[in-house]
N, C-alpha and C positions, 0 to 999 in steps of 0.2 A: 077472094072470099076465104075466110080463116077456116078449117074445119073445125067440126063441134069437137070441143075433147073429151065428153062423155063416150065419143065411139071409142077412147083407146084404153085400153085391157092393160091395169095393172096388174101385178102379181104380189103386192102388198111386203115389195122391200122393206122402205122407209115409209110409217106410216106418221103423222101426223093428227092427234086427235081432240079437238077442240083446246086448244092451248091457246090459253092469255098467260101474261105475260106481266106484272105491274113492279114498278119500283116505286121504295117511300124516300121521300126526302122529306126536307127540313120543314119547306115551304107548299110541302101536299105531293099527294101521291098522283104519277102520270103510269099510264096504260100504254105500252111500248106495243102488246101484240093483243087484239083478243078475237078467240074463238075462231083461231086457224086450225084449219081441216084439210089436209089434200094426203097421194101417196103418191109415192115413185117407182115404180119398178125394177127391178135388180138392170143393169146396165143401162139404165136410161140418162141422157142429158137433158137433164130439166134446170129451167134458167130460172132467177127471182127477177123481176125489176119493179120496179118503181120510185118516189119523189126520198127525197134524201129524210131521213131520220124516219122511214115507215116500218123499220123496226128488220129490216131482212138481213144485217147483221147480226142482230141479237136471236134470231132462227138459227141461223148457222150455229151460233154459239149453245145454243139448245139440244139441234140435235147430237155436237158433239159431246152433251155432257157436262158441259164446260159452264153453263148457267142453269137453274133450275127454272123447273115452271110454275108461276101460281096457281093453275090449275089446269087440268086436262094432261096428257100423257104422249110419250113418244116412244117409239120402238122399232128396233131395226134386225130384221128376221126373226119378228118375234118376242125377240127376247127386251125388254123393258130397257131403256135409258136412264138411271138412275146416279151417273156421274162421267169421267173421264170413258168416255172408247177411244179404240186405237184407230184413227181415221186420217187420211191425208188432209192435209190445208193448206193453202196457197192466198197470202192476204195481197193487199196492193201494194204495201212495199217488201220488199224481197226479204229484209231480214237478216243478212246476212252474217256472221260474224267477223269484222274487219281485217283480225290477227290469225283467220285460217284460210287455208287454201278453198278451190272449188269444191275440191273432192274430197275434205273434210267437213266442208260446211255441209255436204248433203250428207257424209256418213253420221254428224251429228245427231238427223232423227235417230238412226240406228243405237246409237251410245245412250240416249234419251229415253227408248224405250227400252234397255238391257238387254240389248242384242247384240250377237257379234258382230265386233266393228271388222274382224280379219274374215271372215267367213261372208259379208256383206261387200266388202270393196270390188271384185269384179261386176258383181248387179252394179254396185255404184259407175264405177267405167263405165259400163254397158251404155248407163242411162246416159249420162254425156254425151257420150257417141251417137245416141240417138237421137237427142237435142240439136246436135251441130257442135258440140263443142270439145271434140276429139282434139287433144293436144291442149286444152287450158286446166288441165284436172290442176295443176300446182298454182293455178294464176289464185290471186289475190281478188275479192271483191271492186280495191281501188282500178285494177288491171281488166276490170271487164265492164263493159256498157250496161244502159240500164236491161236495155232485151236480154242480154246477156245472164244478168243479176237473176232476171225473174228466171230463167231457163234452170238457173242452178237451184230455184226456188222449187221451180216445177219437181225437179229430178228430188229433191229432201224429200217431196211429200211421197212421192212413189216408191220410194227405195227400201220402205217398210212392206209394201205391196199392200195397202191396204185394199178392201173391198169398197169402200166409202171415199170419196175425191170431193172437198168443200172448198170453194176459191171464190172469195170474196173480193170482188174487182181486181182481180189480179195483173189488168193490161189500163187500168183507167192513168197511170201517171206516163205511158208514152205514148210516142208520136205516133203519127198515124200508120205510118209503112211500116213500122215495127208492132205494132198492134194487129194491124191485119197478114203479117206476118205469122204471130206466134200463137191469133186466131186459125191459122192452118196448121199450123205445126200441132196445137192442141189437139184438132180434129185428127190429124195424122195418129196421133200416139193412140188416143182416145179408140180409133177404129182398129186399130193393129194389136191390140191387147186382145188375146184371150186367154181367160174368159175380163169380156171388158168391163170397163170402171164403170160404179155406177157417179154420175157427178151430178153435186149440185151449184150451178154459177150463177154468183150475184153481181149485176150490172147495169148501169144507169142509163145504157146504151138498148135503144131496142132493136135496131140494126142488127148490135153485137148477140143483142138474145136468140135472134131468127135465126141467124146464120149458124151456128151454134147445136139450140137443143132443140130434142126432140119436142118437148115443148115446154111455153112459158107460164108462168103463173105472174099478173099484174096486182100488182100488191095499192091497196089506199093508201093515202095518207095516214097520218099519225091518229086516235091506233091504228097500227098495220093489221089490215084485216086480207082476205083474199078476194078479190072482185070477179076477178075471173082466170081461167086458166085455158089458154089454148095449146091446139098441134100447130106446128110450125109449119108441117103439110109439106116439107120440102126433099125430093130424094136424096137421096145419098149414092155414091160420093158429094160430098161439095166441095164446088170451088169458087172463089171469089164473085167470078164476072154471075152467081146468078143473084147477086144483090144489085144488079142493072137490068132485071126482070122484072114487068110490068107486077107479077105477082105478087114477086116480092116486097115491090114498093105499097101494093094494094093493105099487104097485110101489115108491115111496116105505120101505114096512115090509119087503120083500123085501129091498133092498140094505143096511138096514141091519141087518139079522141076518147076511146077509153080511159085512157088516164085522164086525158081532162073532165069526162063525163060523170065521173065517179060511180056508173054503174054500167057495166060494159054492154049489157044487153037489151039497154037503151038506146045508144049509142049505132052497135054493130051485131046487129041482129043474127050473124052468121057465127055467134060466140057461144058460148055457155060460160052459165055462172059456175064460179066453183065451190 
């Protein structure tokens, strides 16, 4: 059974407030988000998922500022979203630039956002070595596998320290033991930060969502609206073997009849709407 997530007590980090979302093309205007409402609390791991083009990229790209909204508003500690903030982001392909090393591909954010690249490089080290990849700071993109790629990916977005962590399927193009991999490695860094990140992960995976955050939010189909939003109910530490828990699997089959149901509190009665 999913618990209700009306029991869990935001403190109104990232707030989200009725936001749609429309673009106009040639051939008629399509409605990408409307009248999304949730909030995240400062250090929480909250996951998006749902059916592909339901708009949970174009969220991320909102709350960083990076798209505007046709109406309703966003704001993070308060203070209004009105363009560019300084936030980590982690996409699905790494990104990387071919012609530099490791450990200038991540001091990169830093040069990006006019900060010292020489004042910055030991954090950058740092972060490598935390990753597992002590001794490849000079490797080359071609020189390193794809876990590898995204590892270096992970470290760019941190290396600014933001307060904000946005990673838009950032493990969906590998295999599976290097996904469930750098699925713990995430959790590892994510729990060992203080004060920790707040993250928002978006994933097509609801497995990957469980395991992950503290809780999920299942998005409609196209428009991307919010259907519901649950706790993941799951303690912490985590580790792997308890997505071979009966529980887990229970909660797992709940959100996805949810997504098939399109109203989750039909479906799985143990939910709330969000």
């Amino acid at each position: 059974m999913i618990p209700d997530s009306s029991q869990i007590q935001s403190d109104g980090y990232l707030v989200v407030d009725r936001v749609t979302k429309e673009y106009r093309g040639r051939s008629g205007n399509v409605v990408a988000l409307r009248d999304i409402s949730l909030e995240v609390g400062r250090g929480e791991f909250f996951a998006l998922v749902g059916p592909s083009g339901c708009g949970k990229t174009t969220l991320l790209r909102i709350i960083a500022g990076l798209a505007p909204v046709s109406s309703g508003s966003v704001s993070i500690s308060g203070a209004s979203v009105g363009g560019p903030v300084r936030v980590g982001m982690v996409f699905q392909s790494p990104a990387l630039v071919p012609w530099r090393s490791a450990i200038d591909n991540v001091l990169l954010a830093v040069d990006l956002a006019g900060l010292s690249v020489r004042a910055h490089r030991s954090r950058a080290e740092g972060l490598l070595e935390l990753v597992g990849l002590s001794g490849f700071g000079n490797a080359r993109p071609s020189e390193l596998s794809g876990g590898m790629q995204q590892r270096v990916a992970l470290c760019r977005a941190l290396v600014i320290e933001p307060d904000l962590l946005l990673m838009d399927e950032p493990f969906a193009a590998l295999d599976a033991f290097t996904r469930d991999d750098l699925n713990s490695e995430l959790l590892r860094i994510w729990s060992s930060t203080e004060p920790r990140k707040t993250i928002i992960f978006v994933t097509h995976s609801i497995p990957e969502a469980l395991f992950l955050a503290d809780r999920v939010c299942v998005m409609s189909p196209l428009p991307g609206r919010v259907e519901v939003i649950v706790d993941a109910g799951l303690p912490r530490p985590r580790l792997l073997d308890v997505r071979s828990s009966p529980a887990f699997g229970r909660q797992v089959l709940s959100i996805y009849k949810c997504l098939e149901a399109g109203r989750g509190v039909e479906v799985a009665g143990s939910v709330s709407e969000g």
